[in-house]
C-alpha positions in Angstrom: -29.2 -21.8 70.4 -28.7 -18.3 71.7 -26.3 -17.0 68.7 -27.8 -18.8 65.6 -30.2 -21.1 64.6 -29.9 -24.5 63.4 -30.4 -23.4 60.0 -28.1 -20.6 60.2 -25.0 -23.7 62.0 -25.7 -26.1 59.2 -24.7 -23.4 56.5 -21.7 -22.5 58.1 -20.8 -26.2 58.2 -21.8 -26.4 54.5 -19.2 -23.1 53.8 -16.2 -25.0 55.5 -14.7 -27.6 53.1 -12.7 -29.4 56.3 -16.4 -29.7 58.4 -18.5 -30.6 55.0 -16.0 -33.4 54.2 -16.3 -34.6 58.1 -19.8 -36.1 56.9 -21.0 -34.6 60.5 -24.4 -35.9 61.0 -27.2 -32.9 60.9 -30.7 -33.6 62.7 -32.5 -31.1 64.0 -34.3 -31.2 67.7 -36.5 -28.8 68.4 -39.7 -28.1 70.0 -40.8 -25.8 66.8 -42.3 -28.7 64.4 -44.2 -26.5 62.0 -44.8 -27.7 58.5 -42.7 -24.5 57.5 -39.8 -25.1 59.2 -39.6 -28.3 58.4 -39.6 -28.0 55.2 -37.0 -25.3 55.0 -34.7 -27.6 57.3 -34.8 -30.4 54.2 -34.4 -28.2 51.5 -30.7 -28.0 53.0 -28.9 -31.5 53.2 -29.9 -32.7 56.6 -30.4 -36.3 58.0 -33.3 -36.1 60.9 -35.8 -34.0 62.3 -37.2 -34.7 65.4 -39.4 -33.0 67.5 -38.4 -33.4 71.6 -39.9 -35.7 73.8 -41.8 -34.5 76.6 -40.8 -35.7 80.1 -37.5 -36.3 81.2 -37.4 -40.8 80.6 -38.9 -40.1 77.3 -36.4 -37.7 76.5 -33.3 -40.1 77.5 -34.8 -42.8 75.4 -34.8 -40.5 72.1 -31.6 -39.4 72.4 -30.5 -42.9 73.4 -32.2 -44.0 69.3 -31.1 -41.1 67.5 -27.2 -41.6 69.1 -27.7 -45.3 68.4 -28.6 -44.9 64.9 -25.0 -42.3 64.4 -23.2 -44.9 65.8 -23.7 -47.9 63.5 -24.1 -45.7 60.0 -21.1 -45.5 57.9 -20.3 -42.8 56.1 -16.9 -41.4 54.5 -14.5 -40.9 56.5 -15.6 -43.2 59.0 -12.3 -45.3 59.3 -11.2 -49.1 58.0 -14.1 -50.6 57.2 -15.4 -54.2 58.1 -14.0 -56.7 54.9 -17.7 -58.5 53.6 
């Protein structure tokens, strides 16, 4: 991202009380996979880190998983939730 980083967008998310209680999903996908970064990405409350796929097909496919995945968790604020 030209402006910020992904570290720098996830604690403005954390600072607004109306985004934070959104329960927005935070992964980061990046090309950068160091050990370093990755570390510092989990020390903050994040839910994926993934480094991109090479190749266009391979590409599609992880981002076709990783939306799949955000579309069958619950979490609050998600809506009426199936009775069990």
């Amino acid at each position: 991202m030209p402006k910020m980083n992904g570290l720098e967008l996830r604690q403005r998310i954390e600072a607004n009380q109306t985004l934070k209680q959104r329960a927005i999903p935070f992964i980061f996908l990046t090309t950068d996979a160091s050990p370093s970064l990755i570390e510092e990405a989990y020390e903050g409350t994040i839910q994926g880190f993934f480094k991109k796929s090479v190749g266009h097909e391979a590409a599609k496919e992880q981002l076709r998983w990783i939306m799949g995945y955000w579309q069958h968790c619950l979490y609050p604020y998600s809506g009426p939730q199936p009775k069990q």
